[in-house]
mmCIF file of the C-alpha atoms, coordinates in Angstrom:
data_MODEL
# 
_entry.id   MODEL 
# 
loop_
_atom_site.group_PDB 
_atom_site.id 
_atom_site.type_symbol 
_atom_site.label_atom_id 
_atom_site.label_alt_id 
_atom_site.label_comp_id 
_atom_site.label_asym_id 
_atom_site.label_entity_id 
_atom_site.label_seq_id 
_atom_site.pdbx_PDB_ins_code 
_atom_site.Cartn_x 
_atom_site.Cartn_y 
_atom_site.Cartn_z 
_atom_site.occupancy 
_atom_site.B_iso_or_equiv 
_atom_site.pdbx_formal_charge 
_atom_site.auth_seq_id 
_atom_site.auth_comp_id 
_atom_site.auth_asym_id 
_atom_site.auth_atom_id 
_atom_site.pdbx_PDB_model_num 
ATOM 1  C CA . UNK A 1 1  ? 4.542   -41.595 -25.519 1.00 0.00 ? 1  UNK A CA 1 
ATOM 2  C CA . UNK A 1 2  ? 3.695   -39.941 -22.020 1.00 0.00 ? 2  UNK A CA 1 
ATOM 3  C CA . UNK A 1 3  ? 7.009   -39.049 -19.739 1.00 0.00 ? 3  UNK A CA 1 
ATOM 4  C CA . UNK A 1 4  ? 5.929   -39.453 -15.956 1.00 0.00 ? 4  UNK A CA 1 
ATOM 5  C CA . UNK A 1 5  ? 7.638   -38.226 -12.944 1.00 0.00 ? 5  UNK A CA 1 
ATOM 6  C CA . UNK A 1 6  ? 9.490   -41.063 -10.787 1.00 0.00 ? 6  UNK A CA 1 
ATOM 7  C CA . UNK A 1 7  ? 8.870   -40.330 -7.301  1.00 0.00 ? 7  UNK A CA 1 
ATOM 8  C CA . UNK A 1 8  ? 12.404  -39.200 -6.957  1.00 0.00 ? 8  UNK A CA 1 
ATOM 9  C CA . UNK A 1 9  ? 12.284  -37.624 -10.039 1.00 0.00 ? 9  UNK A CA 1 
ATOM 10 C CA . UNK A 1 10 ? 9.779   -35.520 -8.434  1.00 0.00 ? 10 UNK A CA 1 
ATOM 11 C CA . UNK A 1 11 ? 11.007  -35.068 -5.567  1.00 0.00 ? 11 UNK A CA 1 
ATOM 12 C CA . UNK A 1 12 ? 14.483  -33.475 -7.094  1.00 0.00 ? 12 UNK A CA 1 
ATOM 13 C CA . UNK A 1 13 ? 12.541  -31.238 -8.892  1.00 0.00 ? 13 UNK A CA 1 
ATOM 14 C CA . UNK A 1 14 ? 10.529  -29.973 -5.686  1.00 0.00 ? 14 UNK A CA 1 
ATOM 15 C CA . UNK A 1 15 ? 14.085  -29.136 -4.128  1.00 0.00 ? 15 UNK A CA 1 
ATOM 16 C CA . UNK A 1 16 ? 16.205  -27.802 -6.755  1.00 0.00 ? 16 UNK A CA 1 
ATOM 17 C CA . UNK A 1 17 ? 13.073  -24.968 -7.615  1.00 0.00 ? 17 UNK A CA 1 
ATOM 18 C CA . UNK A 1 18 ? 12.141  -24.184 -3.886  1.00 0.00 ? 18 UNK A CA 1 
ATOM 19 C CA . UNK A 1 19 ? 15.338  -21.808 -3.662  1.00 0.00 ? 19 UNK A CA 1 
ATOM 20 C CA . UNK A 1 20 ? 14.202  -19.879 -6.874  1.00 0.00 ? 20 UNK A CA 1 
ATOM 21 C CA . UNK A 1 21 ? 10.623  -19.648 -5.935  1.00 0.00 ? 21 UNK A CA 1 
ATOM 22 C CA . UNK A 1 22 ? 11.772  -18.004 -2.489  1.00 0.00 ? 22 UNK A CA 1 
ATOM 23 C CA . UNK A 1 23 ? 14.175  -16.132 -4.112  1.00 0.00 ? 23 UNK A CA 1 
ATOM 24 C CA . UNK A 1 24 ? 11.079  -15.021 -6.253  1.00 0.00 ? 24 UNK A CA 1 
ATOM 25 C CA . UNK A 1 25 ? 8.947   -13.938 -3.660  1.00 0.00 ? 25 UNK A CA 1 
ATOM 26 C CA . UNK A 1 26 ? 12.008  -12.242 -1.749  1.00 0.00 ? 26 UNK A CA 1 
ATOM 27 C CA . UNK A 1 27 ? 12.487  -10.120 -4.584  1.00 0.00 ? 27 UNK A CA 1 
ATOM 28 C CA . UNK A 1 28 ? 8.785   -9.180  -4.962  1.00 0.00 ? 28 UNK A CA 1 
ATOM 29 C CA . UNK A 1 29 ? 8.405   -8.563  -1.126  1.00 0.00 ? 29 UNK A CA 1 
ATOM 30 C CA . UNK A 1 30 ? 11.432  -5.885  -1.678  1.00 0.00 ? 30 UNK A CA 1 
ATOM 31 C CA . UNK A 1 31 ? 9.952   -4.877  -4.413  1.00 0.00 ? 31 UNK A CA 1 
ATOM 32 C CA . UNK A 1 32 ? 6.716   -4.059  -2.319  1.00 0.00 ? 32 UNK A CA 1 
ATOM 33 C CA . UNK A 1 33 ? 8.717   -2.467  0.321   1.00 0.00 ? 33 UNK A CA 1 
ATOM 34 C CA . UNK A 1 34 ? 10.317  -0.036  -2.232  1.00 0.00 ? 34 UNK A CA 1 
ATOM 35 C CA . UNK A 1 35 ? 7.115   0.953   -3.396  1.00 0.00 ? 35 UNK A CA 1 
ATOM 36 C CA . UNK A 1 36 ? 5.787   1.857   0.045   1.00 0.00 ? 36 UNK A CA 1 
ATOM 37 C CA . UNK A 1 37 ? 8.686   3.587   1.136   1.00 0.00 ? 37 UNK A CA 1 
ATOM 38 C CA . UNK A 1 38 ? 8.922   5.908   -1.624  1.00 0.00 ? 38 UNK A CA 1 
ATOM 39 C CA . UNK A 1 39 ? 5.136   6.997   -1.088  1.00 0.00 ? 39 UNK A CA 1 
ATOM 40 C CA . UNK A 1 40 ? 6.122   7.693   2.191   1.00 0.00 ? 40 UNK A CA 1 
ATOM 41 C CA . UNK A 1 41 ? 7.077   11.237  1.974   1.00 0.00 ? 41 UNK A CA 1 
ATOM 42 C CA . UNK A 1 42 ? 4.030   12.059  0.106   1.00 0.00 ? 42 UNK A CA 1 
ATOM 43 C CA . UNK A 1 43 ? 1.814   11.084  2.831   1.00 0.00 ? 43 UNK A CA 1 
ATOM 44 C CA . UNK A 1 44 ? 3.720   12.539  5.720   1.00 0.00 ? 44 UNK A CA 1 
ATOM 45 C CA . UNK A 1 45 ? 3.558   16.036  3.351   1.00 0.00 ? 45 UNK A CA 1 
ATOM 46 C CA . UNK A 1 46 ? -0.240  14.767  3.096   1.00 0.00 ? 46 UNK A CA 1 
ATOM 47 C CA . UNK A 1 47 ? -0.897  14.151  6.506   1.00 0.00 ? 47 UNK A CA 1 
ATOM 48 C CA . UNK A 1 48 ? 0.609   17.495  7.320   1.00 0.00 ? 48 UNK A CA 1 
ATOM 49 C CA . UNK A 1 49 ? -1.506  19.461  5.223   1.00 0.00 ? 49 UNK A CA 1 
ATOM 50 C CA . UNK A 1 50 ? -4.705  18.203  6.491   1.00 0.00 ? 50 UNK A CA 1 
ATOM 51 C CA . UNK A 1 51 ? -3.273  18.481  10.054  1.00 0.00 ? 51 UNK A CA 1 
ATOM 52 C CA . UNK A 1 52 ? -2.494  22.165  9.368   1.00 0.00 ? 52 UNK A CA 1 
ATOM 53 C CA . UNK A 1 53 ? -5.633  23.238  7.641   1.00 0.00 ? 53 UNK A CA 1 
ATOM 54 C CA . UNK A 1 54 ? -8.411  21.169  9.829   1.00 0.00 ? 54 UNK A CA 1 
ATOM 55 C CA . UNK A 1 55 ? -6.291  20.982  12.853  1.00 0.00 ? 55 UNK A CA 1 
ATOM 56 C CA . UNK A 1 56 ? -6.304  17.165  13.218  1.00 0.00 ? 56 UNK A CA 1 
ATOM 57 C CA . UNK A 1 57 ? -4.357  15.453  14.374  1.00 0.00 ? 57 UNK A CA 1 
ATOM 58 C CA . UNK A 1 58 ? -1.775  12.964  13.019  1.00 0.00 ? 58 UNK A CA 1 
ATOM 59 C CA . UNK A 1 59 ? -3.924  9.554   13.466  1.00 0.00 ? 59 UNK A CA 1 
ATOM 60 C CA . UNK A 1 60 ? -7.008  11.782  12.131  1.00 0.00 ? 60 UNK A CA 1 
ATOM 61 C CA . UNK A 1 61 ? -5.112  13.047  9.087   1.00 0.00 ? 61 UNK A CA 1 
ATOM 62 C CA . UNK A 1 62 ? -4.096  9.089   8.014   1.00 0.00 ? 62 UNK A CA 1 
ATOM 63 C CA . UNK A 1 63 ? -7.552  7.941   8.672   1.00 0.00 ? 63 UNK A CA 1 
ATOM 64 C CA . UNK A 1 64 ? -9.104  10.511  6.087   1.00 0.00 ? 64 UNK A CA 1 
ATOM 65 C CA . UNK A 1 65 ? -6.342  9.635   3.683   1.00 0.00 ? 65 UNK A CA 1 
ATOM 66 C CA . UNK A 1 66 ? -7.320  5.511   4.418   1.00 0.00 ? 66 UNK A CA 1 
ATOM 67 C CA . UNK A 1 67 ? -11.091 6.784   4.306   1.00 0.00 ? 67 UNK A CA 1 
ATOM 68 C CA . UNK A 1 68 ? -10.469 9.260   0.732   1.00 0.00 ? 68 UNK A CA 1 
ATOM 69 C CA . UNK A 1 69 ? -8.660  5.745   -0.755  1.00 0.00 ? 69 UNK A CA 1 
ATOM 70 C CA . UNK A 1 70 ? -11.537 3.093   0.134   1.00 0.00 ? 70 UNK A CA 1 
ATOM 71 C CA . UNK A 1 71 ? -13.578 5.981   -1.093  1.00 0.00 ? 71 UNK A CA 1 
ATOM 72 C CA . UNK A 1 72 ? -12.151 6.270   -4.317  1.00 0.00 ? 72 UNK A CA 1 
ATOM 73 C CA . UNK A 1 73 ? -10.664 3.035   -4.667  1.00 0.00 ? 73 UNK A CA 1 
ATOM 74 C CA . UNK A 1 74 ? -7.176  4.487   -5.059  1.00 0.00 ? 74 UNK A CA 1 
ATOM 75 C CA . UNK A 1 75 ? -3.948  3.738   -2.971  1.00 0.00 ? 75 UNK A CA 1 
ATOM 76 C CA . UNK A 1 76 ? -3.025  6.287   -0.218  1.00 0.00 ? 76 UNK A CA 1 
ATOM 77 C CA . UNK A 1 77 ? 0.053   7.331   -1.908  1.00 0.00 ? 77 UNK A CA 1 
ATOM 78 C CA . UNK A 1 78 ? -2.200  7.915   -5.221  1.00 0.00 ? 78 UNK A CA 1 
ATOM 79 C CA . UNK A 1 79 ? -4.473  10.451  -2.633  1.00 0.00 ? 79 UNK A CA 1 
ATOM 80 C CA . UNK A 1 80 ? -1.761  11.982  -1.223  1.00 0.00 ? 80 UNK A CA 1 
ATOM 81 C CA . UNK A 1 81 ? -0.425  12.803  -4.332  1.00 0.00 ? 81 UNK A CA 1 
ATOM 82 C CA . UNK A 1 82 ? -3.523  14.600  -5.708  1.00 0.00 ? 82 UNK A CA 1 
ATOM 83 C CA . UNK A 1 83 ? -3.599  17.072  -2.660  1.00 0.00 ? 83 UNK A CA 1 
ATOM 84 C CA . UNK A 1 84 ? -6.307  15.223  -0.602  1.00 0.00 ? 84 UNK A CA 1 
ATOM 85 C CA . UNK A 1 85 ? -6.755  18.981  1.365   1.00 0.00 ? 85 UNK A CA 1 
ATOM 86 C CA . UNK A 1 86 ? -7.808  20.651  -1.334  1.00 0.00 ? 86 UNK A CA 1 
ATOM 87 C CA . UNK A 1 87 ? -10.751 19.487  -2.436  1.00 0.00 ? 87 UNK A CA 1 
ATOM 88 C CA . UNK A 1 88 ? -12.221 19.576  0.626   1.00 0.00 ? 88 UNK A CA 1 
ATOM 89 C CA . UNK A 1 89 ? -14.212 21.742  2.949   1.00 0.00 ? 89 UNK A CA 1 
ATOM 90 C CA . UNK A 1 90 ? -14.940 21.964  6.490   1.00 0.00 ? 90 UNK A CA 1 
ATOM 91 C CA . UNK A 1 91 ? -18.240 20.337  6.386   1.00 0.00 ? 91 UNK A CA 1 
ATOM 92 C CA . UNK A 1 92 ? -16.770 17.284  4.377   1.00 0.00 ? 92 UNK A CA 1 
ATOM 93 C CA . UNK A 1 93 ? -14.055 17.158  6.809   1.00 0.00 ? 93 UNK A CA 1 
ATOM 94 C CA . UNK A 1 94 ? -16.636 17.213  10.044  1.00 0.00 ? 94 UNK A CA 1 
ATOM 95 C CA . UNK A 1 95 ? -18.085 14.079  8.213   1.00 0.00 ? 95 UNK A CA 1 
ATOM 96 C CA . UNK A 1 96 ? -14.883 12.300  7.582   1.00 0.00 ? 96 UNK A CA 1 
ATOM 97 C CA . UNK A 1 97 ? -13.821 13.115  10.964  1.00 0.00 ? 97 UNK A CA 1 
ATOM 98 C CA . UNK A 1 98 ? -16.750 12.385  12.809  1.00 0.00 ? 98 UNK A CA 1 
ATOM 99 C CA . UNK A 1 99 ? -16.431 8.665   12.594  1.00 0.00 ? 99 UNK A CA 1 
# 
């Protein structure tokens, strides 16, 4: 025997699991956010590095940690954390730069 929705039927069920399904994807969304905000740090200490050892500036230092990710296929957090300055040299740094 096959059980079938009644259009009501249906229609309850819609309702009563919209709240958990938003609830769902309001906890993953702060979830996300958490994430991000404790990589933060990292890349400002990143950023700085790169800003004090190739004298770029802080827009320049963020795009060669964006650039180092797509290059690598990391996250920017992951690159800041493995010391994106030094494992480069000037003339890598001209070419990243020089965009």
């Amino acid at each position: 025997m096959t059980l079938t929705w009644s259009a009501v039927d249906q229609a309850t069920r819609v309702t009563v699991a919209a709240p958990v399904t938003e609830a769902e994807r309001l906890r993953l969304e702060i979830d996300q956010l958490r994430d991000k905000l404790a990589g933060l740090p990292m890349i400002e200490q990143a950023k700085g590095m790169l800003m004090q050892t190739f004298g770029l500036s802080d827009e320049q230092a963020f795009d060669v940690l964006r650039m180092l990710s797509q290059i690598s296929n990391v996250r920017v957090r992951q690159v800041a954390g493995s010391g994106p300055a030094a494992g480069l040299d000037p003339t890598s740094m001209t070419r990243l730069t020089s965009w």
